[in-house]
C-alpha positions as CSV (number, residue, x, y, z in Angstrom):
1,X,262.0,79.9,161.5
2,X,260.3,76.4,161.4
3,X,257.9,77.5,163.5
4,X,256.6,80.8,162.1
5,X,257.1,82.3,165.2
6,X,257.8,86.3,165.6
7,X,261.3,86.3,167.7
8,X,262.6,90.2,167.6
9,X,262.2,93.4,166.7
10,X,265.6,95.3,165.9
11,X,265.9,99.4,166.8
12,X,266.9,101.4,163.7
13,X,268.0,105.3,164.2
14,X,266.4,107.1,161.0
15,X,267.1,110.7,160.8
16,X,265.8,113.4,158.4
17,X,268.3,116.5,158.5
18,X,267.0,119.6,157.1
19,X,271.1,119.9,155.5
20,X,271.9,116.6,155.1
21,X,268.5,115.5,153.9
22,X,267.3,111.6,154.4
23,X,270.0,109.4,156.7
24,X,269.9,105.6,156.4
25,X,270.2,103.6,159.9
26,X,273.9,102.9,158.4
27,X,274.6,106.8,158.0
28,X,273.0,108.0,161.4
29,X,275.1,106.3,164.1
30,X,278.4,106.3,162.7
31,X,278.0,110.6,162.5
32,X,276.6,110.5,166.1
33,X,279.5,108.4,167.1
34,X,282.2,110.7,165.6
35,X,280.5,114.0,166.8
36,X,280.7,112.1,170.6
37,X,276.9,112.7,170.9
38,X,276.6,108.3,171.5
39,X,276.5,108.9,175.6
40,X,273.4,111.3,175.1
41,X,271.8,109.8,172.1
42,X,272.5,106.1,173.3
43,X,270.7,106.3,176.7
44,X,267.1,107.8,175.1
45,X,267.4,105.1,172.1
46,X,267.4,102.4,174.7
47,X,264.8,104.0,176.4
48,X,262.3,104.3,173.6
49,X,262.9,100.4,173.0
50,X,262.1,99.7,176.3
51,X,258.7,101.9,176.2
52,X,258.4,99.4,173.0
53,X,258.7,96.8,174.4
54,X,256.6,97.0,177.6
55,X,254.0,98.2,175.3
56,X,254.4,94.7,173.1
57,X,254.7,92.7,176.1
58,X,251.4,94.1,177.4
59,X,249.2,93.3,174.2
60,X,250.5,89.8,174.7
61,X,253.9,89.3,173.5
62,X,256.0,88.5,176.8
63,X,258.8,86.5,174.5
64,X,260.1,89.1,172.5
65,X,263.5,91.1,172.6
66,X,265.3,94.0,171.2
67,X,268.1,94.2,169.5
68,X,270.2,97.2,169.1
69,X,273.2,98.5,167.6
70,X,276.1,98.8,170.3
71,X,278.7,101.4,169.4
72,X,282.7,101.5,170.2
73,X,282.6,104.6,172.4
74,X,279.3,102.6,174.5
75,X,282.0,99.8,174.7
76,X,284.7,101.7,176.0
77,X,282.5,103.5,178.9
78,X,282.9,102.2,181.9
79,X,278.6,103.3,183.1
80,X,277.2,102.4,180.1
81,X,276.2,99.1,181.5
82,X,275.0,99.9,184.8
83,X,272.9,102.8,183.1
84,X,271.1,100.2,180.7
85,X,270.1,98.0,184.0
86,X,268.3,101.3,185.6
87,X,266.6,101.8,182.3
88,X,265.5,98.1,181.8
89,X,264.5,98.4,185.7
90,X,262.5,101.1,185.2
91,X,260.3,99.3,183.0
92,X,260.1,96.3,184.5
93,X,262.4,94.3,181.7
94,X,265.0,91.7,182.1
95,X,268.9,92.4,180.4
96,X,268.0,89.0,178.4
97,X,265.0,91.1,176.5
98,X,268.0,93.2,175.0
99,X,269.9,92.0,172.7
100,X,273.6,94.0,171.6
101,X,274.5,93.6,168.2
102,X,278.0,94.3,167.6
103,X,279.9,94.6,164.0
104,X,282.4,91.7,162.9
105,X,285.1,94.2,163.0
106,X,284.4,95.2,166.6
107,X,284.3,91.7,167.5
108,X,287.9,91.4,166.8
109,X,288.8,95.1,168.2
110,X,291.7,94.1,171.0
111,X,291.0,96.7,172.6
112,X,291.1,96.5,176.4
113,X,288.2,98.4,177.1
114,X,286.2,97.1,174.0
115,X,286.8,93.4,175.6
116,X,286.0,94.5,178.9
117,X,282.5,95.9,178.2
118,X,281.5,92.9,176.0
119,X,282.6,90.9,179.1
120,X,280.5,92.5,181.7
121,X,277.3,92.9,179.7
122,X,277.5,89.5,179.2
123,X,277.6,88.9,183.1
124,X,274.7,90.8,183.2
125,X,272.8,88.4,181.1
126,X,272.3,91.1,178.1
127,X,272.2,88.7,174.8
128,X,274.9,89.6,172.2
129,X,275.0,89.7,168.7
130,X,277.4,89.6,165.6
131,X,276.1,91.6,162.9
132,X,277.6,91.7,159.2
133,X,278.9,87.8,160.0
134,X,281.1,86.4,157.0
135,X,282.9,89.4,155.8
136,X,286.0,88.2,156.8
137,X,287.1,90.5,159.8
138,X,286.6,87.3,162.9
139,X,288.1,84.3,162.9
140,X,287.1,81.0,164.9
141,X,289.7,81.8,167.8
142,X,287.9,85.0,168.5
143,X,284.5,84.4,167.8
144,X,284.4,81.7,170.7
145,X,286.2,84.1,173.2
146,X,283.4,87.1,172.0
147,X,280.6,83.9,172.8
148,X,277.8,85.8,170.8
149,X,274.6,83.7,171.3
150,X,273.6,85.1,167.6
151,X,275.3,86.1,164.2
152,X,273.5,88.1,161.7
153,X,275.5,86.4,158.0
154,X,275.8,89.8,155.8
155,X,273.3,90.6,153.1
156,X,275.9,90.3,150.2
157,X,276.3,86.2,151.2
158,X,272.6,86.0,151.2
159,X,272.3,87.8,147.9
160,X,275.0,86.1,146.3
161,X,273.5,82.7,147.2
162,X,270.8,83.6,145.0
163,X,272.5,83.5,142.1
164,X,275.2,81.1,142.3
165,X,275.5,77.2,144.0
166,X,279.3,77.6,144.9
167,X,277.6,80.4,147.5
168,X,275.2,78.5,148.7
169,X,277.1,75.8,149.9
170,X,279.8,78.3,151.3
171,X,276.3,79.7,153.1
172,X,275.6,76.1,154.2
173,X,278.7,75.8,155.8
174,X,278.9,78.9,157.5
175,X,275.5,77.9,159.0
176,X,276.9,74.5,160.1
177,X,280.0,76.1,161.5
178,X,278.0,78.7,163.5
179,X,275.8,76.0,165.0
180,X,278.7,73.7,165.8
181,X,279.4,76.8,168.3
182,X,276.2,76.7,169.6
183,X,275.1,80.2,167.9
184,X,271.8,80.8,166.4
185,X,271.6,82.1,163.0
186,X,269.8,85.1,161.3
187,X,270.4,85.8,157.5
188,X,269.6,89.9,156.5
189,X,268.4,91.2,153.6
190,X,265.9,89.0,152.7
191,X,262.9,89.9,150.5
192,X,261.2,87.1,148.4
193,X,259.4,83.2,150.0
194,X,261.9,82.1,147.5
195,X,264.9,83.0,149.3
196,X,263.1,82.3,152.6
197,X,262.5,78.5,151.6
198,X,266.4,77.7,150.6
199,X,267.3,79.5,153.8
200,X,264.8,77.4,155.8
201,X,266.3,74.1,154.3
202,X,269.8,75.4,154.2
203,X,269.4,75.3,158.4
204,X,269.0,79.2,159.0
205,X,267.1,79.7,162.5
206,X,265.8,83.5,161.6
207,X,265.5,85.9,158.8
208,X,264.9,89.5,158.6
209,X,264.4,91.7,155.5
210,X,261.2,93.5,153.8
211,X,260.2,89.7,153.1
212,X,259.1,89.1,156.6
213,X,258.2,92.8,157.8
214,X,259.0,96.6,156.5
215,X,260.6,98.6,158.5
216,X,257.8,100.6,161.3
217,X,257.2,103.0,163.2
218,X,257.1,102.6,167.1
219,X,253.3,103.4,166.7
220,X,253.0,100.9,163.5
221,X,254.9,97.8,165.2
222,X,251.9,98.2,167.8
223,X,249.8,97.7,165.2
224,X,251.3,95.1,162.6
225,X,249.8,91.8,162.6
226,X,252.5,89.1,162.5
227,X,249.7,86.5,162.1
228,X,248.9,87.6,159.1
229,X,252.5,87.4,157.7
230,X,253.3,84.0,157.7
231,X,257.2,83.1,156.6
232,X,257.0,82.1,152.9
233,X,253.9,83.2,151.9
């Protein structure tokens, strides 16, 4: 964050339904998941980041990842991993340009299965993710045996730090804690250079929100211009 530097892009699912109308990233998975439709939809979502991403890398941005949202069901399938290496080989991309986020609440899921698939795509060298970090679900204990190299700290602690200095130093030391694990640290959510300064000298590594970049199209991320939006200005 020090540096200015453009780290990520993460993959959101957006669906307009001509019964169900508008669906929010947070609406669109969860129905795909329950319908079962994750082992057909989940192969062509990784494949359009990685036409992304080639695309990025080829106008001169060879140091950026993906990150997307990993489901239960992708989890629990024992081909799921081999099938994101043929994609990422068909492209030409390495498993560390991917990066899995995975919910707090899964992170503690004991299933067998669950803990199985986190295990192997780490042994692949896929990066891994805890998104919604702080809303009680993982404790310590777990959260080292999961060994996420990221967490993403919920919106709601970011938001409440704005307005009270009891949260922020709960935020502070949620930071702290994280890096004394060795994770990096992205705070969501967040929307004015106000917020992006305290975060800065609170010791967050990364921020995403409509403060740094609205959300775009595959064909507008080719275009945007990181250069010309600076972190906190």
């Amino acid at each position: 964050m020090r540096q200015h530097r453009w780290l990520a892009c993460e993959v959101l699912l957006r669906l307009h339904h001509p019964q169900w109308g508008h669906l929010a990233p947070a609406e669109v998975v969860p129905r795909l998941e329950r319908a079962g439709d994750m082992a057909e939809v989940g192969p062509w979502i990784l494949d359009q980041a990685c036409q992304a991403l080639q695309r990025l890398q080829a106008q001169g941005q060879p140091a950026l990842c993906m990150a997307l949202n990993l489901t239960r069901s992708q989890l629990q399938s024992n081909t799921w991993p081999a099938q994101a290496m043929r994609l990422l080989a068909r492209y030409g991309l390495a498993p560390v340009q991917v990066e899995w986020e995975i919910s707090e609440a899964m992170a503690v899921d004991e299933d067998a299965d669950v803990r199985r698939g986190l295990s192997r795509l780490r042994e692949l060298g896929f990066g891994l993710s805890v998104d919604d970090y702080g809303t009680g679900y993982c404790n310590v204990a777990r959260l080292i045996e999961v060994a996420p190299q990221r967490v993403k700290i919920d919106r709601s602690l970011i938001q409440a730090a704005q307005e009270a200095a009891g949260d922020e130093r709960a935020l502070k030391s949620l930071i702290e804690s994280s890096h004394a694990m060795d994770m990096q640290v992205t705070a969501v959510g967040v929307e004015t250079p106000a917020l992006l300064q305290r975060l800065q000298k609170l010791g967050c590594d990364a921020v995403q929100g409509y403060g740094v970049a609205p959300p775009l199209s595959p064909s507008g991320l080719m275009h945007w211009q990181p250069a010309l939006h600076p972190i906190g200005q």
